[in-house]
ZAKOLDREN-550828 format. One line per 10 residues: number of its first residue (from 0); their letters; for each residue x, y, z of N, C-alpha, C, O. Coordinates in steps of 0.1 Angstrom, whole numbers, padded with zeros to 4 digits. Atoms other than C-alpha are relative to their C-alpha. Last residue first. Example, Ala and Ser with C-alpha at 12.3 -4.5 7.8 and 13.67 -1.06 7.14 Angstrom:
1) SA) -0009/-0011/0000/0137/-0011/0071/-0008/0011/0008/-0003/0022/0009; 0009/-0012/0000/0123/-0045/0078/0009/0012/0000/0019/0012/0007
end
This chain:
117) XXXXXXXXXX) -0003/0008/0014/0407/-1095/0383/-0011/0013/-0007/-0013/0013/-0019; -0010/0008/0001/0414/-1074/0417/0003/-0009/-0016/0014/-0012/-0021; 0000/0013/0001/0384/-1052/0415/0017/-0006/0001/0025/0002/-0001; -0003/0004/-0012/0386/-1017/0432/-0005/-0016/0000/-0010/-0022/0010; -0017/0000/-0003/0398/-1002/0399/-0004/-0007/0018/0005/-0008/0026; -0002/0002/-0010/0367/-1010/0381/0013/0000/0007/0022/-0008/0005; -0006/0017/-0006/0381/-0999/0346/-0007/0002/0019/-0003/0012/0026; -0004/0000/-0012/0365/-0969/0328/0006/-0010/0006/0004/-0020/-0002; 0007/0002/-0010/0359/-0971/0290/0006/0002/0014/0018/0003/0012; 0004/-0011/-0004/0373/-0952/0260/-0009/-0004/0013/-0018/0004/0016
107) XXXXXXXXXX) 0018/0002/0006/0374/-0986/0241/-0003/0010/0007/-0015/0011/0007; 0000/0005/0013/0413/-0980/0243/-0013/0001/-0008/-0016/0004/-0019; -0001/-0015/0006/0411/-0973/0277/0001/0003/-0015/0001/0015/-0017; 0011/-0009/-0007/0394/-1006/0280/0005/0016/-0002/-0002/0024/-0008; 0012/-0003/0012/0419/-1023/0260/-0012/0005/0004/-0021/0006/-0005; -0006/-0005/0016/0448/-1010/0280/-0013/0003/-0008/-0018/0013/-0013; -0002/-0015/-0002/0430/-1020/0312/0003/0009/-0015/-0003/0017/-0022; 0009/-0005/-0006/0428/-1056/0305/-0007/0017/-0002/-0015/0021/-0010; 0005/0001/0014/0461/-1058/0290/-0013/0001/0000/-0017/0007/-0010; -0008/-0010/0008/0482/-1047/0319/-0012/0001/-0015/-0016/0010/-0021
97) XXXXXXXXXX) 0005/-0015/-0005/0455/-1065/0343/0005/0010/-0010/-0002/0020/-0012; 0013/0001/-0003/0462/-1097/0326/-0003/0015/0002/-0006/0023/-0007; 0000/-0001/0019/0501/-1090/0318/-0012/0000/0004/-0013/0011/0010; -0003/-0014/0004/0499/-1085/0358/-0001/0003/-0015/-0004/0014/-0019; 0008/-0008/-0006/0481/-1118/0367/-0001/0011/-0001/-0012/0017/0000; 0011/0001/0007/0504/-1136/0345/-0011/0007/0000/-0018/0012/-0009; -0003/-0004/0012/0535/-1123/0363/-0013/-0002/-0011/-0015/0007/-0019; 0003/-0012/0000/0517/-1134/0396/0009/0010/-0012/0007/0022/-0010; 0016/-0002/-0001/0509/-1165/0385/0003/0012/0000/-0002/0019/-0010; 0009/0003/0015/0545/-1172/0374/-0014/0006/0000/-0019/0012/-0010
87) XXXXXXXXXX) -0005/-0011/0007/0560/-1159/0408/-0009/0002/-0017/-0014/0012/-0023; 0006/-0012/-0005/0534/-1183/0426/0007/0010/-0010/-0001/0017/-0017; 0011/0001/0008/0549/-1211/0405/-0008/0012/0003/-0014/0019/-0006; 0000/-0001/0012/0582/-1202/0416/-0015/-0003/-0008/-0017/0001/-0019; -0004/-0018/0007/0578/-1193/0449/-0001/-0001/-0010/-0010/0008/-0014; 0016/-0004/0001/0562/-1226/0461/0002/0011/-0008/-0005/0016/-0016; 0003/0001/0014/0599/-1239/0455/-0017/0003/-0003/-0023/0000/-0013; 0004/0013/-0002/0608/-1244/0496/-0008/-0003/-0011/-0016/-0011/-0010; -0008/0008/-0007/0635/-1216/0491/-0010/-0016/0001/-0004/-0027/-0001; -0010/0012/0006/0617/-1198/0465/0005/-0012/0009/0003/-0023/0004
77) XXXXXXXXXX) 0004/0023/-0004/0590/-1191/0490/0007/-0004/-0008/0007/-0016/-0009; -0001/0007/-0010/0607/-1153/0496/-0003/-0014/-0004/0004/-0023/-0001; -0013/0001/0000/0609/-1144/0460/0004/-0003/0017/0016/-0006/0019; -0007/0011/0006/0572/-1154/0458/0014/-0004/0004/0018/-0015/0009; 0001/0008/-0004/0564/-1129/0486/0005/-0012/-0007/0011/-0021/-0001; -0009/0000/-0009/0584/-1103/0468/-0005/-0014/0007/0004/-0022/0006; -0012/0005/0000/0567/-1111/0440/0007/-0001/0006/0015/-0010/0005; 0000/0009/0003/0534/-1107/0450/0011/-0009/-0003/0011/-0021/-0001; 0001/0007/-0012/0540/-1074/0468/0002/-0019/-0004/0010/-0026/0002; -0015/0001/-0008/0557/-1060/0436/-0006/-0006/0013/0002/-0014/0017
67) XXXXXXXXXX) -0009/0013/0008/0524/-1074/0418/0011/0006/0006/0017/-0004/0009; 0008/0020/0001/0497/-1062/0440/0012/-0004/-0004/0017/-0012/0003; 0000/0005/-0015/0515/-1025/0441/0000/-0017/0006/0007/-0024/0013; -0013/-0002/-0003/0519/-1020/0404/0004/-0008/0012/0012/-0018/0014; -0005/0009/0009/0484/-1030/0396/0014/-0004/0008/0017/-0014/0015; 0006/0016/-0006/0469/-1011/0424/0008/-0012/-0009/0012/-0023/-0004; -0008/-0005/-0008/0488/-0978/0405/-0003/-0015/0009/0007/-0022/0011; -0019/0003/0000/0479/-0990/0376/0005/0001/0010/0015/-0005/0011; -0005/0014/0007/0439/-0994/0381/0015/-0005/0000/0020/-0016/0002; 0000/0005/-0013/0440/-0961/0404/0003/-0014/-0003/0011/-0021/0003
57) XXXXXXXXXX) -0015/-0005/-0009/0455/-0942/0373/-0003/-0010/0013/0007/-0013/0019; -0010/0006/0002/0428/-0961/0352/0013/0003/0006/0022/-0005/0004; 0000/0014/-0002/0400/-0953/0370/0010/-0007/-0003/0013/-0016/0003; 0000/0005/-0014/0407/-0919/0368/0002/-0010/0004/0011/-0012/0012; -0015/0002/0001/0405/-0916/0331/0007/-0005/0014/0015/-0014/0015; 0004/0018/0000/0365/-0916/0336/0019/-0008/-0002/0023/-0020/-0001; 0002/0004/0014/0376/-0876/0344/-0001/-0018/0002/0004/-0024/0011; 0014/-0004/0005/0369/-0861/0380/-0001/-0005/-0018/-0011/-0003/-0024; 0016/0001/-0013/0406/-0866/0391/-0009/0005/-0006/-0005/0015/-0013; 0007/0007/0007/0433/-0865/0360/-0017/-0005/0008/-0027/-0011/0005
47) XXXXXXXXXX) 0005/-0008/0014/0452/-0837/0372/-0010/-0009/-0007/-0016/-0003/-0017; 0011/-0014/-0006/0451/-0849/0408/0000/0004/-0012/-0010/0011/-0013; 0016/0001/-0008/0466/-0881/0397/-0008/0004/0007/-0017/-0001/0013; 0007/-0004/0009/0496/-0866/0377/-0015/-0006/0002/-0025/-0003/-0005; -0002/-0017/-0002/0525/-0871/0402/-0011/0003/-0008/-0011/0015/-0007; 0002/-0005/-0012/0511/-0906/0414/0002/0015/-0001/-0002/0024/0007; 0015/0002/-0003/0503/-0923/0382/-0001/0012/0010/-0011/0020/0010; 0009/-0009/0011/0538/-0905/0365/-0014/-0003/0007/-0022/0006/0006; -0002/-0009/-0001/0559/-0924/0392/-0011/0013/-0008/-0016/0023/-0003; 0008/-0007/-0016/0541/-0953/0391/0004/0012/0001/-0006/0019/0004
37) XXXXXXXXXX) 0015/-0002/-0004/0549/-0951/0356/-0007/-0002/0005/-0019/0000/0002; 0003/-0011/0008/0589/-0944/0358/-0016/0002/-0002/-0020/0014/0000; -0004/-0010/-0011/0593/-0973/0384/-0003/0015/-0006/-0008/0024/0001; 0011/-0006/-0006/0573/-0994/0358/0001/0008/0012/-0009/0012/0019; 0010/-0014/0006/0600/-0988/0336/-0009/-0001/0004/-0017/0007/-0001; -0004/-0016/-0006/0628/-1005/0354/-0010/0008/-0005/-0012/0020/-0002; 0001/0000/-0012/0616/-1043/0344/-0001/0017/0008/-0010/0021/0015; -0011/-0003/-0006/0627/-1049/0314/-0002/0004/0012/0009/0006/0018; -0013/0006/0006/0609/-1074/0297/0006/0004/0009/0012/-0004/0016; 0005/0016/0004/0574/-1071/0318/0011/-0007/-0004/0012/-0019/-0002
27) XXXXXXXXXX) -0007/0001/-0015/0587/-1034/0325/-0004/-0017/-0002/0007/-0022/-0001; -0014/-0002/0005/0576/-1027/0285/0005/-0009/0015/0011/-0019/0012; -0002/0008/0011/0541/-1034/0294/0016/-0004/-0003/0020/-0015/-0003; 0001/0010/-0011/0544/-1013/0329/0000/-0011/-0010/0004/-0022/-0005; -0012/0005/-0003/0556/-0986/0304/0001/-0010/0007/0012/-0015/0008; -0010/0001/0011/0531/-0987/0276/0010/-0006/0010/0017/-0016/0008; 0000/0012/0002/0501/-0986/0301/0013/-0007/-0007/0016/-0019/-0005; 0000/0011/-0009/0516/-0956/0315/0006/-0011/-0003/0018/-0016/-0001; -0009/0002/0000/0519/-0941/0282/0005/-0011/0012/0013/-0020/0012; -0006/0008/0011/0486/-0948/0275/0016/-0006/0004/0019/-0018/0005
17) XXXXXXXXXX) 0004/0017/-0009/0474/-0936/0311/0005/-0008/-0012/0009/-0020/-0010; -0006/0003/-0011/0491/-0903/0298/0000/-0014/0004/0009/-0022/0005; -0013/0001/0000/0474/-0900/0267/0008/-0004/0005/0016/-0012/0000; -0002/0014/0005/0441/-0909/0283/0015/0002/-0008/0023/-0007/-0004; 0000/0012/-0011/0448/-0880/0308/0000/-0013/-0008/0008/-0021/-0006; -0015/0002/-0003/0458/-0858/0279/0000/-0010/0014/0010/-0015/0019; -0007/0006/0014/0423/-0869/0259/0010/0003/0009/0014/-0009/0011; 0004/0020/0004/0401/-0862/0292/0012/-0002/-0011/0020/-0010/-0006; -0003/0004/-0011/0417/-0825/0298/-0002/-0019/0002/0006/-0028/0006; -0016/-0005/0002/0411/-0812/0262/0007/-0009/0011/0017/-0016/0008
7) XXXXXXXX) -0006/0014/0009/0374/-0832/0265/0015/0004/-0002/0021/-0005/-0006; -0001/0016/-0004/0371/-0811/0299/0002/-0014/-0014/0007/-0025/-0014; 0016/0006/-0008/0379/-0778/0290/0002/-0012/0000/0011/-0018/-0004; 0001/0007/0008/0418/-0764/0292/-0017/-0003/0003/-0023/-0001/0014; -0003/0014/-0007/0418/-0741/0325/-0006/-0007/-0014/-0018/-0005/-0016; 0014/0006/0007/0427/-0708/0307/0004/-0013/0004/0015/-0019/0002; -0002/0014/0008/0454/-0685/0325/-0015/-0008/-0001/-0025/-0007/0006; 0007/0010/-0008/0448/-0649/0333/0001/-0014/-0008/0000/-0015/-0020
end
């Protein structure tokens, strides 16, 4: 019969996890392709991490992610009449913000409102 880890075994590989996350949506800031890899990981691994304060931070990233590919796309539409470009800027600042936000809260072992926006 198999042994369900206990809950601080279970908490520590969810903050692992949300580490690495945070790591790749960090990284994706230069290169871009690695927050396709940790939305991927929020969404396959967000029933294993449900009922722990780690939670907050899969819903945190995953909102993150979302906001800012919406945000750009919109920008990358108003290029044409140059609104785009400063909008794009905001919304790259907006995401380092939240990237870095979050991080140091899982970091301080805290939760993140995930149904805040800033």
């Amino acid at each position: 019969m198999e042994q369900m880890p206990s809950d601080d075994i279970r908490t520590e590989q969810a903050r692992k996890l949300a580490t690495i996350c945070y790591a790749l949506y960090a990284i994706s800031c230069i290169i871009g392709i690695t927050a396709i890899a940790a939305i991927i990981i929020n969404y396959l691994k967000r029933d294993d991490v449900a009922g722990t304060w780690v939670a907050s931070h899969f819903e945190w990233q995953i909102k993150t992610f979302w906001y800012t590919l919406v945000g750009a796309f919109v920008s990358w539409l108003l290029m044409f009449i140059l609104i785009g470009f400063p909008m794009l800027l905001a919304v790259g600042v907006w995401a380092i913000y939240r990237i870095v936000k979050g991080w140091l809260a899982l970091n301080d072992g805290k939760a993140v409102d995930a149904s805040k926006l800033i």
